[in-house]
Each structure stands twice: as structure tokens, then as C-alpha cells.
N, C-alpha and C positions, 0 to 999 in steps of 0.2 A: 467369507471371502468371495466364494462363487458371487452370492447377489451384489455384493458390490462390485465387480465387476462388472457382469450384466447393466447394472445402471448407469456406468460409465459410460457402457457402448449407447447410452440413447443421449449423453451430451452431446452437445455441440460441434459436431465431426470437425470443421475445419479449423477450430480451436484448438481441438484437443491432438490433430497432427502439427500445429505449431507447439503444443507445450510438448511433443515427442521430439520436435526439430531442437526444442531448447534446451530440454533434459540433454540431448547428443554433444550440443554445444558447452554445456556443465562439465560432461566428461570430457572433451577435448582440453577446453581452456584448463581444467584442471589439471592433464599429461604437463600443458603450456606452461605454467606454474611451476613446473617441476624440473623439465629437463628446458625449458627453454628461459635464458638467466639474461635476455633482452630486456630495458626498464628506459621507462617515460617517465620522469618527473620522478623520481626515487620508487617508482613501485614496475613492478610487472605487466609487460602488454598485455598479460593476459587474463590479468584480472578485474577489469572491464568488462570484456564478455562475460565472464564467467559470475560475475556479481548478476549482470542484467541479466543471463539464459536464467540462474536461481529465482528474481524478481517475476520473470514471465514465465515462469513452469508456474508457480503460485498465482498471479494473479491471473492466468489465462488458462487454469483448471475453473478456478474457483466462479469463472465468467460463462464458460463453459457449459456446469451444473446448473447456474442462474436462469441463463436463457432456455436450458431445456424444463422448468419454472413458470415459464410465461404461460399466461390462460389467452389472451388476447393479443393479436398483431404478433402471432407467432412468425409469420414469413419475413415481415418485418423486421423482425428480432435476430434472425437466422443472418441476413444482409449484412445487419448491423455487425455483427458475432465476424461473418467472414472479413468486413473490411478492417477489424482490426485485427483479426489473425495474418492478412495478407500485408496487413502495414507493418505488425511486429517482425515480424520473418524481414521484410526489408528493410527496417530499423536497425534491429539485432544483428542481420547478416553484414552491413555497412560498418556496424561498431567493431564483429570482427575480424572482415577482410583489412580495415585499416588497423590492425591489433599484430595483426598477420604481416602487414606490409611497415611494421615498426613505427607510427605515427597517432595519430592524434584522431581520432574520432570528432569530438564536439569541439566546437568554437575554431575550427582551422580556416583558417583565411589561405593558405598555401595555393598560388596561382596555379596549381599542376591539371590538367584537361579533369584526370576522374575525381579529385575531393571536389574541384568546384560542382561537378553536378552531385557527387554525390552527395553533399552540404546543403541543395536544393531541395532534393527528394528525404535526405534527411527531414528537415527541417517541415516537411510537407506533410512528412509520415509524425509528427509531434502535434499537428493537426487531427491528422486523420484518429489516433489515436484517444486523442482528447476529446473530440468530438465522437466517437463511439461511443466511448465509457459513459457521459454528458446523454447521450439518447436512451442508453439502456438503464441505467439511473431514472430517469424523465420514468422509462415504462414501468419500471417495478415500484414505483411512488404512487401508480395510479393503479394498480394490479396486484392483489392479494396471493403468495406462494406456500405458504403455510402458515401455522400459529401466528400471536401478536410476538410473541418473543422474537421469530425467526424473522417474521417482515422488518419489526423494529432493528437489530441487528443491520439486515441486508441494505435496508435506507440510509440509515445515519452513517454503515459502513462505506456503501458506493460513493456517497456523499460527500465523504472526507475524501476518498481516493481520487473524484474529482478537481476536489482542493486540491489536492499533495499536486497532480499532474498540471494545474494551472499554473503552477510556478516553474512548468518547465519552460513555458514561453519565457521567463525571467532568465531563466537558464542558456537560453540560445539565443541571446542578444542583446535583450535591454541592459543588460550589464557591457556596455560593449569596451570595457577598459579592453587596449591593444599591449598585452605581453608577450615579447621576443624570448624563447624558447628550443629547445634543439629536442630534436625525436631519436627516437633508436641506437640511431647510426653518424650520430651528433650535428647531424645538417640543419641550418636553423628554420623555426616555423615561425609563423605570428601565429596567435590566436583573438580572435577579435570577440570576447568576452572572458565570463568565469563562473564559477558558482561559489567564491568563496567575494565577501563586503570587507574590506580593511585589511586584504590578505594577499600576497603575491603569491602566483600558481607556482605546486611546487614544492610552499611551505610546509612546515613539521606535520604531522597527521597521525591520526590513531592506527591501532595495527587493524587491517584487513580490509575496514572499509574507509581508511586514510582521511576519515573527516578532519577539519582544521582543527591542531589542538590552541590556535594561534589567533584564532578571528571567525568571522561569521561564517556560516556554509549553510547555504539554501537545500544543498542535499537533505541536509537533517530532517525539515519538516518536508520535503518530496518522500523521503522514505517513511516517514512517522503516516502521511496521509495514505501513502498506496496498499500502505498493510491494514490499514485502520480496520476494515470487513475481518481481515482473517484473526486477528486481535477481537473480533466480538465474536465469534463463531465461535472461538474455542473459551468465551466468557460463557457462550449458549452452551453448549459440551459440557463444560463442568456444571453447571446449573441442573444440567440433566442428571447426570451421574450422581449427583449430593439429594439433588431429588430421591432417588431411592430410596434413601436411610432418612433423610429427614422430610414428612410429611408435610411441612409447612410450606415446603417451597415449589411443590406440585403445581397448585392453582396456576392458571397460565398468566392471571394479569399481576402474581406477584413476583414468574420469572421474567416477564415484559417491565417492570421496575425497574426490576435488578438490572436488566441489559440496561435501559435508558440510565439508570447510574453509570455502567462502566462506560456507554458512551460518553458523555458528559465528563467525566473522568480523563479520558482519552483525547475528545476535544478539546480539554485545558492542556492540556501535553503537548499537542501541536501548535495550541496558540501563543504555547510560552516559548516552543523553541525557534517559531518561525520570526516573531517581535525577536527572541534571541537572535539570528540570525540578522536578520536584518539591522539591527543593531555595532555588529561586526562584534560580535560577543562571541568564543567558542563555548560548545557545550559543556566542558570540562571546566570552566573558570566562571561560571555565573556570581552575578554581582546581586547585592539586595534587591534591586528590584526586579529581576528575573525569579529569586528565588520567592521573591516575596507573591508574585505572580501566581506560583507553580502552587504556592503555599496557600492560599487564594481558592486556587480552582478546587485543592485533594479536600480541603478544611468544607467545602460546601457538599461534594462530594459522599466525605464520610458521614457528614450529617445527615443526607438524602442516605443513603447506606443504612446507618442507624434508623433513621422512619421507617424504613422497610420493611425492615428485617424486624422490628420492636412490632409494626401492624401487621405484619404476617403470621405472628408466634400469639398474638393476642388473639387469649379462648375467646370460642363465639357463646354469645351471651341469647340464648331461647326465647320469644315471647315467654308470657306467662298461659298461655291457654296452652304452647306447644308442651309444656313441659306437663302439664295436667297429663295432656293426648297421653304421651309416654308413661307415667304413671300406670297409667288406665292399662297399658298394654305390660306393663310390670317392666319397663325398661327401667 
């Protein structure tokens, strides 16, 4: 515990005090949740924040750890790390003063002096944000931080999470249907978009993270992409752990396999739910060729999975001179 600790203190300082601003904000929104029975759209104002501080404790440790990683263009790296620790903090901090002030975070058109700028800088900070992640991705593609397993992971992870967050532009605007709406305190809002294709805001939703159980939600593959790294990291973790007991899977280029399978894997999962999504398909009600899609990606999958694991277990076969040597030596 000690050394992990210690390690933590050499991440990325100005990260790692925004994942402590957001961990604060977890347990806030959570009090929020409990005694405060305010509700947008049939859910709680407060669980908004309290979803995104969850989202940026994980994803802005794990960024954190990355860039204290870098061998090259470390100052660089540090820059990059700060502006999006300083854009999250006022990203996150917007989503829950307006959570706070009983209203709409995203997509509010409300003429009132602070949403209109804060809408701006919102929207500035979906930039800034996307554009960090996008540079420090670029550096660790070019920049070796440990084994093939672990770089393989951290690439195809950032990669996706790229992905997931390119759709947030989608998120705040291109979608710009105009739905009339009442906040909090039942005063009406416009919102000049959505994140749900075939869906009025608002409608039915799963419990906790309210995806549409009714129609499309771009959420789905935003969240399937941003976690995409922490989903290979703990494919890498258990790879390690099974290691122990089974010798075969020590070699590093046959746990470097393995990951490039569950990537791949993982890849088809986002690219069935985001065509799902776009679609105005909910996640819950896929149709044949969603499933046939998804059935598609796991089927090629398993096969890469099976070559692996079948070449990695296969005895190694000696020249004939080497196996003389050994005789000679009584092996």
C-alpha cells in the first residue's frame, strides 16, 4: 500500500487534484441524491454530477499515471495533463452549479445572463478536453511506457476514448432538435439539442444511468469509448494474475495477443452500439441486424481467442541437433 502510494505522488499533480475535486463532488451529489428529492426529466439533479465526478475520478487518475509514463516531451505532456484537468474542474463545476440552481446543464438555450456564457465556456471546455486526450494519445502512439501488452492496451484504449468523446460534439449541437421542457421548479426551458435519435427528452430510461429504453442514445457508445482503456487494463491484470498458474501465458507477445483480441472485442461493442444508436434503436430492444452485428464482431473474436490460446499451449518442438546437446548432458 505504502509503494502505491508513493507512486501516485509522482502522477500528474494537477490531475490528480482534480480527480480529488471530483471524488468531493461523488460524495456531495451522492448526500444530493438522498435528501435532496428535486428531479429534471424524471431523475435527480443530482445525478448528473455525480455520474460525471465518477467518470473523471477514473478517467483522470488513469491519465494521470499515463503521462507520468512519458519518456519524451515530458513538459509537454505536463501542459497538456493541466489543461485538461483545468477544463474538467470547469466543465464538471458548471454541470453542478446548474444541478444546484435546479436546471439543465447541456443543450439549454435559456436566455438567462449566466447559462448563456456558461453554454460558451461549456461548450469550449468539450474542446479543450477532446483536444488533450487527442495529443496525449498522438504521444503515447509514438513513445514506448512498458511491455507490448501494456502499450498495446494504453493505445487502442486512449484510441477508443477518443472515439467515445468525439461524439460529444454530436452531443452539443448537431443534434439540434429544439424541445420545450420545464426544470426543477417547473419554469420552462428550451433545449436546442439531445442525445437520444427517435426519442423525445425525458422519455422512459434504464435505472441509474437513464439510457433510452425507447430509442437511440449516443450516451451509450460516449460511455462504451471513454472507458474503453480501463476495460483493457483490467483484461491486462487478469492476464497477469492467470499468468502465475498457467505458464503458457507468461510470454509477453502471447499476453500482447490476448489484449489485441479483447480490444477487438471491445471495438465491436462500440461499433454495434453506436450504428445502434444512431439508428434510434435502444440498447435493450436490438433488432437482427444489431444482433447479427455484435454476433459478427464476438464470432471472429472467439476464433482470434481460440488461435491464441491453441498457439500458445502448443509444446515447442527442438531441432534435432538440440535435442542430441541435451542427451549428451543426460537431460
Amino acid at each position: 500500500m505504502r509503494t502505491a502510494l508513493a507512486e501516485a505522488k509522482s502522477w500528474h499533480r494537477p490531475l490528480m487534484l482534480m480527480v480529488l475535486a471530483m471524488a468531493g463532488l461523488v460524495l456531495t451529489s451522492g448526500v444530493g441524491l438522498v435528501v435532496d428529492h428535486r428531479e429534471i426529466l424524471n431523475e435527480s439533479v443530482w445525478l448528473k454530477p455525480f455520474k460525471f465526478g465518477i467518470s473523471f475520478v477514473l478517467y483522470g487518475a488513469t491519465l494521470a499515471w499515463l503521462l507520468s509514463k512519458l519518456r519524451k516531451a515530458k513538459r509537454f505532456g505536463w501542459w497538456t495533463g493541466t489543461v485538461f484537468a483545468v477544463t474538467g474542474v470547469i466543465d464538471v463545476g458548471f454541470i453542478a452549479v446548474q444541478a444546484a440552481r435546479g436546471t439543465f446543464s447541456h443543450f439549454n438555450a435559456t436566455g438567462d445572463t449566466f447559462n448563456q456564457v456558461g453554454q460558451q465556456v461549456f461548450m469550449s471546455g468539450v474542446l479543450g478536453l477532446f483536444g488533450a486526450s487527442l495529443v496525449v494519445a498522438i504521444m503515447l502512439l509514438f513513445q514506448r511506457v512498458g511491455d507490448a501488452p501494456l502499450n498495446r492496451a494504453i493505445r487502442v484504449g486512449l484510441g477508443l476514448a477518443v472515439a467515445g468523446m468525439a461524439l460529444a460534439f454530436y452531443l452539443v449541437g448537431a443534434n439540434g432538435q429544439r424541445t420545450e421542457v420545464k426544470d426543477a421548479y417547473g419554469n420552462p426551458v428550451t433545449l436546442a439539442g439531445s442525445h437520444g435519435i427517435g426519442v423525445e427528452a425525458g422519455g422512459p430510461g434504464m435505472p441509474l444511468t437513464h439510457w433510452s429504453t425507447v430509442g437511440g442514445d449516443l450516451r451509450i457508445p460516449h460511455f462504451v469509448g471513454l472507458h474503453a482503456i480501463h476495460f483493457l487494463l483490467l483484461v491486462l491484470l487478469a492476464l497477469h494474475l492467470l499468468g502465475r498458474r498457467a505458464t503458457w501465458l507468461q510470454p509477453e507477445r502471447v499476453r500482447a495477443r490476448l489484449v489485441g483480441v479483447a480490444a477487438f472485442a471491445y471495438t465491436g461493442v462500440m461499433v454495434t452500439v453506436a450504428v445502434q444508436a444512431f439508428r434510434g434503436q435502444s440498447l435493450i430492444h436490438p433488432d437482427g441486424q444489431t444482433l447479427g452485428m455484435f454476433g459478427g464482431f464476438m464470432a471472429v473474436s472467439l476464433v482470434a481467442l481460440a488461435g491464441v490460446v491453441a498457439a500458445a499451449r502448443r509444446p515447442v518442438r527442438l531441432p534435432v541437433e538440440r535435442v542430441a546437446d541435451f542427451e549428451k548432458l543426460g537431460v
